[in-house]
C-alpha positions in Angstrom: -18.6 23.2 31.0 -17.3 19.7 31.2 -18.9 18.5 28.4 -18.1 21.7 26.1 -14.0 20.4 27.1 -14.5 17.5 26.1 -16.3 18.4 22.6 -13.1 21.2 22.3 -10.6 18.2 22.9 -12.5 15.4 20.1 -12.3 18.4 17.7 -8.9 18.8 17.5 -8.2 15.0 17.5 -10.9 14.3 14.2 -9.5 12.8 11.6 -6.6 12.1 9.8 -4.0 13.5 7.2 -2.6 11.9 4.0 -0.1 9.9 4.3 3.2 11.2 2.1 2.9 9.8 -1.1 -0.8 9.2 -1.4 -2.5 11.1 -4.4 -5.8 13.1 -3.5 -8.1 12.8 -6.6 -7.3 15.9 -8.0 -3.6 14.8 -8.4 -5.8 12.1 -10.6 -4.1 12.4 -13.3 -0.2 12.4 -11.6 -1.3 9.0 -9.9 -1.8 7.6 -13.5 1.0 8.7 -15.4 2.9 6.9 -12.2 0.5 3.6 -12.1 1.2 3.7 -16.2 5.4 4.1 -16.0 6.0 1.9 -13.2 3.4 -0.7 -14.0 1.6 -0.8 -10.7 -1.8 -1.3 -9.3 -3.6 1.7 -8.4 -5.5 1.4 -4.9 -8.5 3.7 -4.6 -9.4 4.4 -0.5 -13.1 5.7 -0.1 -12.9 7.5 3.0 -13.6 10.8 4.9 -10.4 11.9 6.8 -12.6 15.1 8.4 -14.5 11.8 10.4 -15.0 11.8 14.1 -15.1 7.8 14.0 -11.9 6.5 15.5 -12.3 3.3 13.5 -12.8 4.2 10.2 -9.2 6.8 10.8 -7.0 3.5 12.1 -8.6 1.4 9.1 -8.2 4.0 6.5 -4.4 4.6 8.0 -3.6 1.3 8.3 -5.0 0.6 4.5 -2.7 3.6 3.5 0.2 1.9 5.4 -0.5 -1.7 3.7 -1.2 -0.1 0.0 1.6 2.5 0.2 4.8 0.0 -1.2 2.9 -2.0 -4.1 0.6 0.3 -5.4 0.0 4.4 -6.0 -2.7 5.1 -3.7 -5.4 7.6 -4.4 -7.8 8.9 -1.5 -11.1 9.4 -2.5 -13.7 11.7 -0.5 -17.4 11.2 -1.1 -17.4 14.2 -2.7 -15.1 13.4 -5.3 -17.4 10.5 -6.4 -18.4 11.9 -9.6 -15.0 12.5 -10.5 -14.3 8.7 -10.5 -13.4 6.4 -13.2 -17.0 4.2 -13.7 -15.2 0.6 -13.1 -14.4 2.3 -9.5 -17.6 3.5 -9.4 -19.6 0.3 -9.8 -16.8 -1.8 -7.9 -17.7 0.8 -4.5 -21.2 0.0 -5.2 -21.1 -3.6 -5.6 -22.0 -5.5 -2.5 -18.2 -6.6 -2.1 -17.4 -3.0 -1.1 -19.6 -3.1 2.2 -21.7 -0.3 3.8 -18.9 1.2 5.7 -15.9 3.1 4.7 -13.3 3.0 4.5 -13.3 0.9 1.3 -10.1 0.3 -1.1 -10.7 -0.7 -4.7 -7.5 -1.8 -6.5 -7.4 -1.4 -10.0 -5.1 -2.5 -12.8 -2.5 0.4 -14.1 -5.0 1.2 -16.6 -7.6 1.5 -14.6 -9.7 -1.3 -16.8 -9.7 -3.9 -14.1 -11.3 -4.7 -10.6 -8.1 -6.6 -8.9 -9.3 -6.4 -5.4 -12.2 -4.8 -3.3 -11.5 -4.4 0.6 -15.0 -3.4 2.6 -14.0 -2.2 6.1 -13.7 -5.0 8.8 -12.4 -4.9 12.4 -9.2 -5.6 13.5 -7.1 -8.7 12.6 -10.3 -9.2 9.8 -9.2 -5.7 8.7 -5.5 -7.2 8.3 -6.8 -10.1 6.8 -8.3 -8.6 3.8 -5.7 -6.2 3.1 -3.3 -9.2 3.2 -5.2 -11.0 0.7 -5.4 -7.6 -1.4 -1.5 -7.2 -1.6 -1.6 -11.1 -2.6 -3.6 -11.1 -5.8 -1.7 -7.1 -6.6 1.4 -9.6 -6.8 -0.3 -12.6 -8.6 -2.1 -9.8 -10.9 1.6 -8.1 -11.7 3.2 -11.9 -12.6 
């Protein structure tokens, strides 16, 4: 009974929600017209927001959090994956991206250009990484 309590209480803690603001990749096409008009980096998270994994829903918040003020930020399922542009394809399959999501690709307003790939990493690592993300999204818009 205890355990079947427990199970009951993970359930309705799984996961996490979009944050306002963040496209879903069916709103593909809104995220680009605003990436085009304002000029900004587009920032592709490869996640699963139905996961259990408490980690991979604090990285894939916090990387919403850190992508949300310099670029348009698009979440991406696994099964939206043949949906994707094929540079975001091949930059979530390169060994940059890592094994474990979440994974952000950041792409150039057109979508023609890698600017940054952030695998997931713990903690200040994590923080790291998206740091160095938002740095070359700055250098990249010079």
């Amino acid at each position: 009974a205890l355990f079947s309590i427990l199970l009951a209480a993970s359930t309705v803690f799984a996961g996490f929600a979009l944050k306002s603001g963040v496209y879903s990749m069916n709103e593909l096409d809104a995220a680009k017209s605003e990436a085009l008009s304002a000029k900004k980096a587009v920032a592709f998270l490869y996640s699963d927001k139905n996961t259990f994994c408490t980690q991979c829903t604090s990285a894939s918040l916090q990387a919403m959090d850190t992508m949300i003020d310099g670029c348009v930020v698009v979440y991406i399922d696994k099964s939206d994956a043949t949906k994707l542009p094929e540079e975001v394809k091949n930059a979530l399959r390169s060994p940059k991206a890592g094994k474990y999501i979440p994974t952000v690709v950041v792409m150039s307003y057109d979508l023609k250009k890698v600017i940054a790939i952030v695998p997931y990493a713990r903690g200040e690592a994590y923080k790291k990484l998206l740091s160095e993300a938002k740095e070359k999204i700055l250098s990249y818009r010079k």
